[in-house]
GUTI-613930 format. One line per field, with one value per residue: residue number from 1; residue in one letter; z, x, y of N, C-alpha, C in turn. Coordinates in steps of 0.02 Angstrom, whole numbers, always signed. Last residue first. Layout:
REM GUTI-613930
marro: c(NUM/...) $
balo: c(a/...) $
n.z: c(Z/...) $
n.x: c(X/...) $
n.y: c(Y/...) $
ca.z: c(Z/...) $
ca.x: c(X/...) $
ca.y: c(Y/...) $
c.z: c(Z/...) $
c.x: c(X/...) $
c.y: c(Y/...) $
***
This chain:
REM GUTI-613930
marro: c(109/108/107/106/105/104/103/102/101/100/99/98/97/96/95/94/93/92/91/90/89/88/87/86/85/84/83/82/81/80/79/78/77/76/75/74/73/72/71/70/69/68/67/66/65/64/63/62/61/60/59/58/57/56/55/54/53/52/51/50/49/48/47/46/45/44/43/42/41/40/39/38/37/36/35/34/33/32/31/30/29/28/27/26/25/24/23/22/21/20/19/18/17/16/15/14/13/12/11/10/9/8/7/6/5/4/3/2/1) $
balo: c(x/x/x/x/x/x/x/x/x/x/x/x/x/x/x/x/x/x/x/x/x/x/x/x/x/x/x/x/x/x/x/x/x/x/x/x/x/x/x/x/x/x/x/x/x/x/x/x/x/x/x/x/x/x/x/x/x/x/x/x/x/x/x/x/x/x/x/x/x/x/x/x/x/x/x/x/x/x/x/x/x/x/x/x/x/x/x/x/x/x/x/x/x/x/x/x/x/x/x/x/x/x/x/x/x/x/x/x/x) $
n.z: c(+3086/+3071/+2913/+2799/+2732/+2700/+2852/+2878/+2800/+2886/+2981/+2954/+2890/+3027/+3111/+3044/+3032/+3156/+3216/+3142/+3185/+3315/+3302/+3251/+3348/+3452/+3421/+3395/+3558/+3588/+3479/+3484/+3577/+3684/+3615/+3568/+3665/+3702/+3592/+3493/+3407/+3409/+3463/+3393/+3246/+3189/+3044/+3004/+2931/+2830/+2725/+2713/+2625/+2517/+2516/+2631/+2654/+2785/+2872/+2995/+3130/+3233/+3246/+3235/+3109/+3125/+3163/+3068/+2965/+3035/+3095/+2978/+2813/+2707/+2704/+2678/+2572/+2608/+2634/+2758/+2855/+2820/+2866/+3005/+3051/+3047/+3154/+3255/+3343/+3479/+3500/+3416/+3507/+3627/+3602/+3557/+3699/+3770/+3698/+3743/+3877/+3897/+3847/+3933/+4055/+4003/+3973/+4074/+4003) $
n.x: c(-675/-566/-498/-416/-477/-440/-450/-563/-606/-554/-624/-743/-746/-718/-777/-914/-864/-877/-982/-1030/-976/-1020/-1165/-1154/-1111/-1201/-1302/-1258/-1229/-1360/-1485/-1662/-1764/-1716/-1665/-1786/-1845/-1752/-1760/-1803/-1800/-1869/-1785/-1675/-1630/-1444/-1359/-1202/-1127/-1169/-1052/-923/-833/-934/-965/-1043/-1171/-1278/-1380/-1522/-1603/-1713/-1702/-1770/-1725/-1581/-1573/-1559/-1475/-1360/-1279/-1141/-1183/-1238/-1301/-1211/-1078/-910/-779/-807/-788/-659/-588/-629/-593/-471/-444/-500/-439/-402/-276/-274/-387/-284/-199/-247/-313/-178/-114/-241/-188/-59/-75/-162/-63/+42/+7/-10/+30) $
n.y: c(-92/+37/+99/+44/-30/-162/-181/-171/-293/-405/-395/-426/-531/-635/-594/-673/-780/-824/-813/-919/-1026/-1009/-1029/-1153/-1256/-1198/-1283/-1400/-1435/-1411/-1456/-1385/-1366/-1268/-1150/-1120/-1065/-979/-882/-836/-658/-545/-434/-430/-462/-448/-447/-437/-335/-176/-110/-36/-126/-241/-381/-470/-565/-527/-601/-588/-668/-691/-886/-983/-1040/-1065/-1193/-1274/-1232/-1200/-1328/-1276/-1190/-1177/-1051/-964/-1039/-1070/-1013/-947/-1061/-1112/-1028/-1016/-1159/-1133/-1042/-1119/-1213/-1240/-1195/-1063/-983/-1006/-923/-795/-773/-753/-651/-541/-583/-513/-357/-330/-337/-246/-116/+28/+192) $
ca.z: c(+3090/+3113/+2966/+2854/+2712/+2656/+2808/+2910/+2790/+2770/+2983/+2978/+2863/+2948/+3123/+3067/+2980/+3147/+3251/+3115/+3119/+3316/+3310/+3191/+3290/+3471/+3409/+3359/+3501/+3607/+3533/+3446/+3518/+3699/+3673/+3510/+3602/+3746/+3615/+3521/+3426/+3360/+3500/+3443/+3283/+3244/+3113/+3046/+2907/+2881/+2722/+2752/+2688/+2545/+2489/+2593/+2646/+2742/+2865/+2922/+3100/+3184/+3267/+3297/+3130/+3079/+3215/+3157/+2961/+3005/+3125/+3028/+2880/+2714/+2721/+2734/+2584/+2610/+2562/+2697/+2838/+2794/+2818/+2956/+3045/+2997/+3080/+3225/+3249/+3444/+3499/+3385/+3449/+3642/+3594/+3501/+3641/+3783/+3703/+3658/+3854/+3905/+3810/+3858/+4046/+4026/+3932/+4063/+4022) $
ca.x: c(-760/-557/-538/-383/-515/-449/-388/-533/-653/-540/-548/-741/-778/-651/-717/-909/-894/-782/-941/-1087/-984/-969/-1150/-1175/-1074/-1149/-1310/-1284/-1161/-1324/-1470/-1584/-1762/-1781/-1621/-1709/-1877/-1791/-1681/-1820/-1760/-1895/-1877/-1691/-1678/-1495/-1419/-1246/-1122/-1214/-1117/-987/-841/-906/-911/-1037/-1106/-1265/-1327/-1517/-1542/-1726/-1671/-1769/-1791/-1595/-1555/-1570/-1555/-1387/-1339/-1159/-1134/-1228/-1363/-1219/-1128/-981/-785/-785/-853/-734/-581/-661/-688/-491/-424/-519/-438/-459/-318/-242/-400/-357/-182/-228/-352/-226/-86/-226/-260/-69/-20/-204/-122/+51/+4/+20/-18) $
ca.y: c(-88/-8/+117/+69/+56/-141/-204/-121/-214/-366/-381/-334/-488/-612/-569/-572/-753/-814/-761/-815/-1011/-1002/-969/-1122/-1247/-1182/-1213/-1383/-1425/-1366/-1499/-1384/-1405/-1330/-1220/-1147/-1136/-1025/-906/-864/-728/-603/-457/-460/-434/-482/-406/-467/-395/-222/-141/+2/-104/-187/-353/-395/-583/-512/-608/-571/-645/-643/-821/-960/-1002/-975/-1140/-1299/-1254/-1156/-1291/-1318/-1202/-1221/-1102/-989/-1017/-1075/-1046/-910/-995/-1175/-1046/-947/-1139/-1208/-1034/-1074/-1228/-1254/-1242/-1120/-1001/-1034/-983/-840/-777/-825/-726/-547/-565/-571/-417/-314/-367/-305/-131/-45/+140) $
c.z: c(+3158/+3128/+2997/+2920/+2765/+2642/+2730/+2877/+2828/+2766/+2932/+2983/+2879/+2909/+3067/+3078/+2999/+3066/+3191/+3153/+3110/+3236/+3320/+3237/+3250/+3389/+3429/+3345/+3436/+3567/+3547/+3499/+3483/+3658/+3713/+3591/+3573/+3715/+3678/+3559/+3480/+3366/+3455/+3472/+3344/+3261/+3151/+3081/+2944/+2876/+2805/+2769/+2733/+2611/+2523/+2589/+2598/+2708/+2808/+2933/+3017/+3149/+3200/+3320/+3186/+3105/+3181/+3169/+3023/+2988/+3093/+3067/+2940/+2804/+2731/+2789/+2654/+2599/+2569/+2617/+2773/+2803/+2782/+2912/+3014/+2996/+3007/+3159/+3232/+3373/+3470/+3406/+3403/+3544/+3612/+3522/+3587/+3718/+3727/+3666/+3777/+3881/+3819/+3845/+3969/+4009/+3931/+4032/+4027) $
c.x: c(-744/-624/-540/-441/-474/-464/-373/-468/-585/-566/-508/-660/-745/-676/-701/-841/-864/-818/-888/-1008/-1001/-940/-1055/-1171/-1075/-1107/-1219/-1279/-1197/-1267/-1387/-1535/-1707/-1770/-1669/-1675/-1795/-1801/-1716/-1784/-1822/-1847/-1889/-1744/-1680/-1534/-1455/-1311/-1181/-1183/-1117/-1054/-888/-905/-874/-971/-1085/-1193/-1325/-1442/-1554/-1663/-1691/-1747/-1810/-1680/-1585/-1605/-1615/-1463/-1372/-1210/-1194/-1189/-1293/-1256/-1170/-1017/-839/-783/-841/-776/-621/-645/-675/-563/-464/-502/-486/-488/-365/-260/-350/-387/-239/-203/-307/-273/-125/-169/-264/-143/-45/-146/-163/-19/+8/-12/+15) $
c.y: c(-144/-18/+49/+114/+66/-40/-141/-120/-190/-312/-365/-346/-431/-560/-571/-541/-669/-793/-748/-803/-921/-983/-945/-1048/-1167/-1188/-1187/-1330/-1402/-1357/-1422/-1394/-1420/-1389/-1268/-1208/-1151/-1086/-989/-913/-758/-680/-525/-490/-474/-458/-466/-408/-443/-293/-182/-26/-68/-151/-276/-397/-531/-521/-588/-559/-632/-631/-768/-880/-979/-985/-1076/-1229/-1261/-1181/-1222/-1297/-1244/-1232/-1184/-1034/-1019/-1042/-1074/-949/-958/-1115/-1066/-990/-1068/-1172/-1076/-1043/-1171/-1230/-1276/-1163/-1051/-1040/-1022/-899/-817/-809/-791/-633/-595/-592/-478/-385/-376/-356/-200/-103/+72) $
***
């Protein structure tokens, strides 16, 4: 298989995340709670999310009900860098979670 493209793919992702300090935002997700992260007050009533901060590998880290978001009202009322902080916050939450889980049980969540 050629393997060229996946290569260059995976080099813009980590240099798009050194840009822009992704490292610095799991760091600050991980030593928070999650009421505290950026637009989390803004933003969690809009959305059916239940975040679970799990120790263990098999646990649920994010649910999203869907039918219960309100994705319309939220980008009516919550100004965009807002929401954008606090779902960039849940993303780099969910990557460091499931990357210690697969770390830890050599399965790949």
């Amino acid at each position: 298989p050629d393997t060229a493209p996946a290569s260059r793919a995976a080099a813009r992702g980590l240099s798009w995340r050194l840009k822009n300090q992704q490292d610095g935002v799991t760091r600050r997700v991980m030593a928070l709670p999650i009421d505290a992260w950026p637009g989390y007050l803004e933003c969690v009533p809009y959305l059916g999310l239940h975040v679970f901060m799990a120790e263990d590998a098999a646990l649920l880290v994010a649910l999203l009900v869907l039918r219960r978001c309100q994705f319309r009202e939220m980008a009516a009322e919550v100004p965009t860098q807002t929401i954008i902080a606090f779902l960039t916050h849940l993303k780099e939450y969910t990557f460091a979670v499931t990357d210690a889980a697969t770390r830890r049980s050599g399965v790949l969540h």
